[in-house]
C-alpha positions as CSV (number, residue, x, y, z in Angstrom):
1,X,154.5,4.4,107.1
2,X,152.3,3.3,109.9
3,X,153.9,1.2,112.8
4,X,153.4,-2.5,113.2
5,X,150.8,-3.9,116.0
6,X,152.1,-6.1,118.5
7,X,150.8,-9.6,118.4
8,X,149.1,-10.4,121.2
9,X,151.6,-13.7,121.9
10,X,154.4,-11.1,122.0
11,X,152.8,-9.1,125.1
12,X,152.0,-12.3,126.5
13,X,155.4,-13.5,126.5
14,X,156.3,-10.4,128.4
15,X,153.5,-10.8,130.4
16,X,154.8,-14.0,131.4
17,X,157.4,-12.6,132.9
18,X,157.4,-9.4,134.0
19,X,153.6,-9.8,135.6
20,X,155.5,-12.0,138.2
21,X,157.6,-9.2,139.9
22,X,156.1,-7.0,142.5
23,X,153.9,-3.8,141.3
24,X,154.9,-4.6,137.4
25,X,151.7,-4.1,135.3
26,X,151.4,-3.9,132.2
27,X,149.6,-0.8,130.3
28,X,148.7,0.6,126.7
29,X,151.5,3.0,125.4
30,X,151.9,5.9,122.6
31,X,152.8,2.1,120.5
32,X,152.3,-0.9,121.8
33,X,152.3,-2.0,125.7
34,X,154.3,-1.0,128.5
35,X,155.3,-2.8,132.1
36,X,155.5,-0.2,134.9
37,X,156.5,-0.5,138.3
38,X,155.0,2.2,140.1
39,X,155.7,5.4,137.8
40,X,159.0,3.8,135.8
41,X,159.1,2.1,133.2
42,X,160.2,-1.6,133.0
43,X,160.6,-2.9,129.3
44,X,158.3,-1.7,126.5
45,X,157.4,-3.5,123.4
46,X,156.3,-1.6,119.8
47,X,156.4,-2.4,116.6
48,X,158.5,-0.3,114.1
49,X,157.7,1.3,111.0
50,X,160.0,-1.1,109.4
51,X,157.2,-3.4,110.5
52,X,159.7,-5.2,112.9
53,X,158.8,-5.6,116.4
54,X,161.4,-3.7,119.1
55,X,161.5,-4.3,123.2
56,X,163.0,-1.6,125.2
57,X,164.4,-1.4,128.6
58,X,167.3,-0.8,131.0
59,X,170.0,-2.7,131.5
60,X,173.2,-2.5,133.9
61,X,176.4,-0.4,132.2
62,X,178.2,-3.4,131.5
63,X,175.2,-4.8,129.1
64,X,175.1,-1.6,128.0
65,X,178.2,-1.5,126.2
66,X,178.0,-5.1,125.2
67,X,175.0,-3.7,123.1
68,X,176.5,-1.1,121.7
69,X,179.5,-3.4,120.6
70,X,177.9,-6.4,119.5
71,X,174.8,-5.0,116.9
72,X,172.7,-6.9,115.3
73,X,169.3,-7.4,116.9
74,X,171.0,-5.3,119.9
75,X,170.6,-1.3,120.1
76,X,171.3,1.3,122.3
77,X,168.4,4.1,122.4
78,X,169.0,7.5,122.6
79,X,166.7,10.2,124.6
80,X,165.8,7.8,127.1
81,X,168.8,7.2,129.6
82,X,172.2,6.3,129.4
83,X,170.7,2.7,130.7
84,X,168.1,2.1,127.7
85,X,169.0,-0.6,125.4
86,X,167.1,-2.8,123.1
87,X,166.3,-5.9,121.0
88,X,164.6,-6.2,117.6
89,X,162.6,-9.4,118.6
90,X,161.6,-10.9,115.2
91,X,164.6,-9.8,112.2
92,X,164.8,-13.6,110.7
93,X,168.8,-12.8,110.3
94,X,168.9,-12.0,113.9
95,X,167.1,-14.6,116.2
96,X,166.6,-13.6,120.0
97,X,166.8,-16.0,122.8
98,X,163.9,-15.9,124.6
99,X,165.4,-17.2,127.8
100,X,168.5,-14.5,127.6
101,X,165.3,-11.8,127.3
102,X,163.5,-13.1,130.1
103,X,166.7,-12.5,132.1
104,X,167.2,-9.3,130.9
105,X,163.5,-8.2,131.9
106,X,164.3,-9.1,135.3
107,X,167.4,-6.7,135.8
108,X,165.4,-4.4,134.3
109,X,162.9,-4.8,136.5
110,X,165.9,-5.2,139.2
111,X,167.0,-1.1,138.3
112,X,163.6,0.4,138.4
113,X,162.2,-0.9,141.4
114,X,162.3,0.6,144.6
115,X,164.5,-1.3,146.1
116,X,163.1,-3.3,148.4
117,X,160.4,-4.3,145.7
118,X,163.6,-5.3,143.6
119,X,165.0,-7.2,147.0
120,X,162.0,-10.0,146.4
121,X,163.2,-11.0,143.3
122,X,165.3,-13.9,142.5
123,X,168.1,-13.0,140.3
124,X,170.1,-16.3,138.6
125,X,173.8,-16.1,140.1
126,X,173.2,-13.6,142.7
């Protein structure tokens, strides 16, 4: 089964965000669209062949296991770091908050960045 296309208000909502921080572009991928800061990869957002849309991206250990534990719209994915995690964005039974993935963009952003890139970013309770 063929993989689901993106809709362009999805990679806009990213684009919303991530385009803010410091060298994050966005680019075409194997599926979907990727944000990059210089050669790593920020988040990336594909549909499925379950025709559900994912977003992938790193998160600090602590998230990490709070993903593994909690399921639902949550996953950890394998082959990709022991820091990849991510979200099914649009399973009706599972509703994402926007403004909780907005957050966790910017972390992400926060762990691939070259640190003083990451250093001009304004993290909420830090």
């Amino acid at each position: 089964m063929a993989r689901s296309e993106v809709p362009p208000e999805w990679v806009a909502r990213f684009d919303a965000v991530l385009s803010r921080f410091p060298e994050c572009r966005a680019e075409k991928a194997w599926a979907g669209t990727r944000w990059r800061v210089r050669s790593a990869t920020v988040a990336h957002v594909f549909g499925g062949e379950d025709q559900l849309l994912r977003v992938t991206f790193r998160a600090d250990p602590d998230e990490v296991a709070a993903f593994v534990h909690l399921g639902g719209p949550r996953f950890r994915v394998g082959g990709w770091g022991s820091d990849a995690v991510g979200l099914v964005l649009d399973d009706p039974q599972h509703p994402v908050d926007l403004g909780e993935v907005a957050e966790l963009l910017t972390d992400s952003y926060c762990r691939q960045a070259p640190p003083a890139l990451a250093a001009l970013v304004d993290r909420p309770g830090e």
